[in-house]
N, C-alpha and C positions, 0 to 999 in steps of 0.2 A: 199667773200666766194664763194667757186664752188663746184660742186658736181664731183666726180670722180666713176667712174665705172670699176671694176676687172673684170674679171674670179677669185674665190678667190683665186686659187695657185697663180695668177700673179701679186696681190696687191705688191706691192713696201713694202720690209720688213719693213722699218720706219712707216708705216702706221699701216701697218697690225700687227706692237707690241702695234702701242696706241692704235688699235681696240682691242686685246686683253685685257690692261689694263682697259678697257670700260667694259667689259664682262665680268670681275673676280669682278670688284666694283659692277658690276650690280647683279649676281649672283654667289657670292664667291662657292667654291668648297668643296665641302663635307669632306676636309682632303683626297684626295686620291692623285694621283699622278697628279704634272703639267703637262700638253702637253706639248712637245717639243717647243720650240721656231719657228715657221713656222708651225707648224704641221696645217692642214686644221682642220677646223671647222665642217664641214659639210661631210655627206658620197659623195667623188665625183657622184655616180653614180647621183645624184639631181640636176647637175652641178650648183653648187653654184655662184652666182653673186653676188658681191661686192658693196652697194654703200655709198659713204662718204660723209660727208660736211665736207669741210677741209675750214679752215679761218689759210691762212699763215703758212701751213705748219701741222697746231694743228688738229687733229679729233675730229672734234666739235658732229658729229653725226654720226649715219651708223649703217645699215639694211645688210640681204642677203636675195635677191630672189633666192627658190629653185624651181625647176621644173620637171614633171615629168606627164607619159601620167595615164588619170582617167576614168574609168568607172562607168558609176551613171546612173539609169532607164534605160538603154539599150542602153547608146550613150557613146562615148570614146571624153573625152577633152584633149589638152594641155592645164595644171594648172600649175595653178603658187603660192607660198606662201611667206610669209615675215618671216622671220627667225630672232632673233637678235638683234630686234631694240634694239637701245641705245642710250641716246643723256649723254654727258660729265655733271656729276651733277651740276658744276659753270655756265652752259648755259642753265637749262633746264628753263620753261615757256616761253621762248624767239622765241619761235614759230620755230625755226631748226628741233626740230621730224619731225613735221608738213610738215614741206615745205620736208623735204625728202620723209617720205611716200606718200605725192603725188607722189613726180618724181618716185618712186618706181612702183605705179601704172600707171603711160603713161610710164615706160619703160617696163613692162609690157605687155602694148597694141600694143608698137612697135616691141616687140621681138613675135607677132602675136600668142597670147596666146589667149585660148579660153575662158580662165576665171581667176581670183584670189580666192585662200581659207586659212583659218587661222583662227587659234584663237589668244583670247587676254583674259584677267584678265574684269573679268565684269567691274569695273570700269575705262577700257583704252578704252570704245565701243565710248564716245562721241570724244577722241582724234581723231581715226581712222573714225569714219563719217564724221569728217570737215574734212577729208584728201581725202573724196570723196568713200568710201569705205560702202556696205552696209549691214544693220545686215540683217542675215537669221534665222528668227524667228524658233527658236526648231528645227536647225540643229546639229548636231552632228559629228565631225570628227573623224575620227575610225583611231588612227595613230598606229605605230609599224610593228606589221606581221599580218598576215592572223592566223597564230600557236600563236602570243604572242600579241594579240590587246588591241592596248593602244587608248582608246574611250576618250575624251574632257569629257564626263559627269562622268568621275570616282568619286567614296567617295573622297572628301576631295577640290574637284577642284571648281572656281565656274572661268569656259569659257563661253564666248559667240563666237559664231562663225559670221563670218564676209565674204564677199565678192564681187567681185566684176566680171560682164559678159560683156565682150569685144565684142565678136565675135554673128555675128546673130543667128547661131546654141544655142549657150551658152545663149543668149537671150531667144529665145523659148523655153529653157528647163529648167528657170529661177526657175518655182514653183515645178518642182520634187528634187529641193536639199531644199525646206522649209519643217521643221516636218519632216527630213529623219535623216538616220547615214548613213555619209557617206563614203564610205572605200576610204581612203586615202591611208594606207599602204605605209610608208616613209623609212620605214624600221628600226633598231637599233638603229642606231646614231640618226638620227633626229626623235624622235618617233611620234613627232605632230609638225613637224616643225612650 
């Protein structure tokens, strides 16, 4: 098994239809229209990155990191977030999520990001802690627009937010994103990536 890594336009079509096939099982579509065959995932402007666990060929798992510059208590980061996860229903417990969102997170660290942020489903927070990733107690991510904000703590949602601080700045500012909302603003397409 290996992990491969896109730009998402550049994921090799073969892949990037079983990653789709992964993301319609995981979260069928409301009856509206299908995306085009290739059509990206993600609003380029996030520059979407690809990553896979392929075993011979097969898309055993795969995430997208998006990215984009944040401003939180008066300091501006490069963030990063996990978009996507999926792992292939016949593979899941078999620890593949797992060992992806780690390499999600050191690739992450290498592509010199100040920090990680995202939510998850309350009950994916133990998945995503063994994966090295850490909760931020009564945080809140404020995704969508600044005119159309789509907040993690909406009626109906039950998020926990998660992250992770790379960089020594991002370190030191570690406790002004606990107990905060944080403005994300992702924009339309990915409203809380």
């Amino acid at each position: 098994m290996q992990i491969l890594s896109f730009p998402e336009e550049a994921t090799p079509p073969e892949l990037r239809t079983q990653v789709r096939d992964l993301q319609d099982q995981a979260w069928p579509s409301d009856g509206g229209p299908a995306a085009p065959a290739g059509a990206p995932t993600h609003d380029p402007l996030l520059r979407p990155w690809s990553m896979l666990l392929v075993d011979g060929g097969t898309v055993v798992a795969a995430l997208d990191i998006l990215t984009k510059e944040l401003s939180h208590a008066g300091a501006r980061y490069a963030a990063g977030g996990l978009s996507t996860v999926v792992t292939r229903r016949d593979r899941q417990g078999l620890g593949h999520g797992g060992r992806l969102v780690a390499a999600a997170r050191e690739a992450m660290i290498a592509k010199d990001l100040d920090l990680g942020l995202f939510t998850c489903d309350r009950p994916l927070r133990a998945f995503y802690e063994r994966a090295g990733w850490q909760l931020l107690p009564g945080a809140v991510l404020v995704g969508g627009t600044p005119g159309d904000p789509f907040p993690s703590d909406r009626p109906g949602f039950d998020k926990v937010t998660l992250g992770g601080f790379f960089s020594a700045r991002a370190r030191q500012g570690r406790m002004s994103f606990h107990h905060s909302r944080i403005e994300l603003y992702p924009g339309e397409t990915d409203k809380l990536w």
